[in-house]
N, C-alpha and C positions, 0 to 999 in steps of 0.2 A: 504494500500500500504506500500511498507517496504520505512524505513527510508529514503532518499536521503543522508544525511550524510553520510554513509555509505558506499556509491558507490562509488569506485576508477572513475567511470567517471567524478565527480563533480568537481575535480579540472581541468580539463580542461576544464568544462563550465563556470569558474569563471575567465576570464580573462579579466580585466580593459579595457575596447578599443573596445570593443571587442560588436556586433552584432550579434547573433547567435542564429538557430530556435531549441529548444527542441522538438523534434517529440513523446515524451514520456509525456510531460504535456500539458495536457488542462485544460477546465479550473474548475472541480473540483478539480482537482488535484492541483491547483497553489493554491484553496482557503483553502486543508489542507498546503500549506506551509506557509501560509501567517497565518493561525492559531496557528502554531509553535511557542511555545515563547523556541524552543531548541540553548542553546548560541553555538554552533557549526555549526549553519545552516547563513547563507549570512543573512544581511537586505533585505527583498523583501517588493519592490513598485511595487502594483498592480494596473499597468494603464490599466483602463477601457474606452479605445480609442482608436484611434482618429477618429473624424467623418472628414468629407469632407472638407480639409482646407489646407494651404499650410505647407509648413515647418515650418519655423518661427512662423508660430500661435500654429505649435503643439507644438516645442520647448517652447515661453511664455506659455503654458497653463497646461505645464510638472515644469516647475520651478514654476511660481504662487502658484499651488496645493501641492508642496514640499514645499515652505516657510511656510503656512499655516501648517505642519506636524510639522516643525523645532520649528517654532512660537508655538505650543502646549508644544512642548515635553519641552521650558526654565523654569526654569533654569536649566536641568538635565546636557546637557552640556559643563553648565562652568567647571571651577577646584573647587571642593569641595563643589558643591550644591546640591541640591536636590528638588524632586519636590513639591510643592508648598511653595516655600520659597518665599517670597519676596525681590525685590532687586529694586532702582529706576535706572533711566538713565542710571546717570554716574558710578553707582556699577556696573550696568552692562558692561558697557562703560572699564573698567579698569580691570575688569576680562576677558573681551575679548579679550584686549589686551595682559594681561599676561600669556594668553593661547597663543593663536596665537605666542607669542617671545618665549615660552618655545615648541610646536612644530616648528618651525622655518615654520608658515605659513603667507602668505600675508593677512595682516590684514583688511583693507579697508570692504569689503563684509561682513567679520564676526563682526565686531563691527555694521555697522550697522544694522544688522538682530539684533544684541545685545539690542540695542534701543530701535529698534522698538518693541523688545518682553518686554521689560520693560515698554512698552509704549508711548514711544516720539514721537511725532509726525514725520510721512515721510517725508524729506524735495528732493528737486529737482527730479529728476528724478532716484538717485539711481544707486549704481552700475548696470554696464554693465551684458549678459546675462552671460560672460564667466567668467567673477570674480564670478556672484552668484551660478552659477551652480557648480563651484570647491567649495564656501563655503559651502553651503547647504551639498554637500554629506560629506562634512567634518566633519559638527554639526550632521549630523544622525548618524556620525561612533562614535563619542563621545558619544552618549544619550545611544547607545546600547553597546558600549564596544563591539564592532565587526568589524572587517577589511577590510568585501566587502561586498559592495553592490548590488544587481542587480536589474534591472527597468524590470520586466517581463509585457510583450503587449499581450492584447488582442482585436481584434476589430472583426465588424460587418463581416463577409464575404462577404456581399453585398459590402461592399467599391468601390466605382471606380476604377479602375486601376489607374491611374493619382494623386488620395487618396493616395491609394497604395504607390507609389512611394515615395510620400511626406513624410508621415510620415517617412517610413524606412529611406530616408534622415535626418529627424529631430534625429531618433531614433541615423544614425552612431556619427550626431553630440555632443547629449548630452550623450553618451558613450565616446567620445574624451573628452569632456570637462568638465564632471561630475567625470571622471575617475570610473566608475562603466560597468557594463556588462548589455547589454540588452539583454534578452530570447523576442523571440517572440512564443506564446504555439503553436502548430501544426495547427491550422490552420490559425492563424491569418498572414495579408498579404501575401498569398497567390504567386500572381505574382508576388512577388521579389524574382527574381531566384537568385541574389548575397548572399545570407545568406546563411554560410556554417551549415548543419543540426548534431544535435547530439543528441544520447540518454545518460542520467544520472542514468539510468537502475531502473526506477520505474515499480515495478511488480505490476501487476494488472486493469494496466491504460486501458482498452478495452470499455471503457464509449466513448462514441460522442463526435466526435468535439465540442467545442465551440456554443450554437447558436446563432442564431440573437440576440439582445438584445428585440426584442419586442418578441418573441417564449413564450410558457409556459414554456419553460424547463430553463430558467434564469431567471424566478422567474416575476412576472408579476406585476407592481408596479398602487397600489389599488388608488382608485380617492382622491385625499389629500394627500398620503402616502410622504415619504422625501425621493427622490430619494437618491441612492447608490454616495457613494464619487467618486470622476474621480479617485483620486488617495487613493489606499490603502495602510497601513503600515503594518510590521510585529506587532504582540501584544507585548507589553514592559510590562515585566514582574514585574507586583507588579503597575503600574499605567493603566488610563483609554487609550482606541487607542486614539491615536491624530487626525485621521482623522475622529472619531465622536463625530459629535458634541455632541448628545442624551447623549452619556457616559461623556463627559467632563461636560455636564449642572447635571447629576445624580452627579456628584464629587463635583461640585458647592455647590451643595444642603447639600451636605454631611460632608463638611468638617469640618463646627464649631460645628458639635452637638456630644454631647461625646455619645453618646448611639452607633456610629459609626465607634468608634477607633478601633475598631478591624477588619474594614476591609480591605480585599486584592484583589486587583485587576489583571484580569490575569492571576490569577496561577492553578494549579493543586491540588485536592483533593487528600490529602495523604492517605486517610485510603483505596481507592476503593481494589479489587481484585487484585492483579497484574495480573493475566494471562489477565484483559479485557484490552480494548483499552485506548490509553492514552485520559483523558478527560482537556481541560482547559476551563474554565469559566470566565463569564466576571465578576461576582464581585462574592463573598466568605465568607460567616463568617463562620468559620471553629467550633467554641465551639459551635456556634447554629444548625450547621448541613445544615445553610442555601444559598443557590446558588440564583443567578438574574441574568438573560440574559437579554442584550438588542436590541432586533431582528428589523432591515434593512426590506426593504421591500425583497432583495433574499431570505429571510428565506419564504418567502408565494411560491417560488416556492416547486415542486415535490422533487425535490433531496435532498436539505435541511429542506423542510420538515419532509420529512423521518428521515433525519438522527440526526434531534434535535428531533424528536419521541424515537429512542432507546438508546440516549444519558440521554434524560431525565427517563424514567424507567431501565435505568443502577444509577445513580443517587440515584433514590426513594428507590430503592434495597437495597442501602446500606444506607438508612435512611435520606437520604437530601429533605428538603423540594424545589421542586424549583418553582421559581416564573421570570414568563417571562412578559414583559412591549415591545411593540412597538416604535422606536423612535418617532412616533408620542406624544402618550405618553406619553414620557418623554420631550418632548420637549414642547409640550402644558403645564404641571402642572410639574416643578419636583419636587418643593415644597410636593404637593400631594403624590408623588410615594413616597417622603423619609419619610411623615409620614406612608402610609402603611405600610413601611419594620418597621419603628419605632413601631407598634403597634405587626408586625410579632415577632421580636425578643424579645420586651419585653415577648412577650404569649412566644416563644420557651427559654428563659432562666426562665423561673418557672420550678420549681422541676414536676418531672412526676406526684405525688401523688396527688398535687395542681392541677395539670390540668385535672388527672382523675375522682378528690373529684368533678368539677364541675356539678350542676346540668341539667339533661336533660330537653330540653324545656319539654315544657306539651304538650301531645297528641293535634292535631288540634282538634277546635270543629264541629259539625257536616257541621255548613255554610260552615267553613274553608278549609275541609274536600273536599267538594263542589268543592272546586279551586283547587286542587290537580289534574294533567291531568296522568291517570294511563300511565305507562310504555309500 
């Protein structure tokens, strides 16, 4: 699909306050934007909701799932940090503040999320839902060095009407109070005729609505598997998403071992073809030629399937090894996973010659031979 940046309609879908249905994205299409780490494209939260509940539970359940993002992405942004710095409390506490007095923003909200991302303990109940909701989208405008954000919805079609309603209720609220734009994808809530519709002129969108979330066609989440986050982020270019967990425990795993330092998370493979499609990947060592996906259970649906099928032999083409791991996983052992790649990379940074000097096994013997099940 071409660019959205690009569309003179875009800026009139980006309007802070603002509710309004894209009849041109669903929901493949929202998941290459959300793939996008292009700094000219809005922050997109990809809320994968709401089920049957009222306003207010959706509103708490849209902020909780953004704190947790905000809470990932610290200390990116303070003033002058970066990520994985360390910082306790009251560092945090005093950089909060002298953020907050140098953009002339109400402080309260944003010092505590500051805390709490340092670690301090919760204390009482915490600011209110309308102070957190202006903080939060304040700290994601910060971590990304981007100036709007928008909360794109998708939910069940099945919804109740009465759902329906709720949500888009919660939805006009946390657009007033978040100050960000809510997209609702073309088919999501359905019966609320009040959303005025627009296209942002994506060519090629002719794929299906939206389906069910239990459908094969959204990807069908296997017995054990770690369901999909409620709420997604765009990818932050050069660190792991914050709404996974898998990728933040692989970073974990990653961080004090020097055999690691050259990785990049997020970004784009500079050497590919230009005329192929743009590719970003979740982690990168670019001298080893080596790529690591770390695949959701959406990736077991058809679509995605496919399309991390020609992704990954565009990839091989131009000589990248890639290696794909399930959140499971990585969630189970990342220990484990990050000696794999440790024993990957040591093999891929040996000279060609050394690798081709090595010797072939020996021919199986005749028993062995035995177990071999022909092709």
């Amino acid at each position: 699909m071409d660019h959205p940046a690009t569309s003179p309609a875009l800026a009139a879908a980006l309007r802070p306050g603002h509710v309004l249905r894209i009849s041109d994205i669903d929901g493949p299409a929202l998941d290459d934007l959300v793939d996008s780490v292009a700094a000219d494209l809005p922050v997109f939260l990809d809320y994968r909701g709401p089920a049957d509940r009222g306003a207010r539970d959706v509103v708490t359940e849209v902020l909780d799932a953004l704190e947790s993002i905000v809470l990932a992405l610290f200390p990116t942004w303070l003033p002058g940090r970066h990520a994985g710095e360390l910082l306790d409390a009251d560092e945090a506490e005093d950089a909060a503040r002298r953020l907050c007095r140098d953009a002339a923003f109400t402080s309260i909200a944003v010092v505590h999320v500051a805390r709490v991302a340092a670690g301090a303990p919760r204390t009482g109940s915490g600011p209110g839902n309308e102070a957190r909701a202006a903080a939060l989208t304040f700290l994601l405008r910060r971590a990304y060095h981007r100036d709007t954000v928008v909360l794109a919805v998708r939910a069940d079609p099945d919804l109740p009407a009465r759902a329906q309603q709720a949500a888009a209720a919660a939805c006009r609220w946390i657009a007033d109070h978040a100050r960000l734009t809510v997209w609702l994808t073309c088919d999501a809530l359905s019966t609320v005729s009040w959303v005025p519709e627009l296209r942002i002129g994506v060519e090629g969108t002719d794929r299906p609505g939206l389906p069910a979330p239990d459908s094969a066609a959204a990807g069908e989440t296997a017995v054990g598997a770690v369901d999909p986050p409620l709420l997604m982020v765009s990818r932050p270019a050069g660190s792991p998403a914050p709404h996974s967990a898998a990728e933040q425990a692989l970073e974990r795993a990653l961080t004090h071992q020097h055999w690691a330092r050259d990785r990049q998370w997020n970004r784009s493979p500079r050497d590919l073809d230009p005329l192929s499609p743009a590719v970003v990947v979740d982690l990168l060592w670019t001298r080893a030629k080596v790529v690591v996906e770390v695949d959701g259970a959406d990736h077991r649906g058809p679509v995605k399937y496919a399309r991390d099928r020609r992704r990954d032999n565009m990839l091989q083409r131009a000589g990248y090894l890639v290696l794909r791991y399930t959140n499971e996983q990585v969630l189970d052992d990342a220990a484990l996973v990050a000696a794999e790649l440790a024993a990957v990379l040591a093999e891929r940074s040996r000279p060609t010659r050394a690798r081709a000097a090595r010797p072939a096994p020996p021919p199986p013997t005749p028993e062995e031979s035995s177990w071999i099940i022909p092709g």
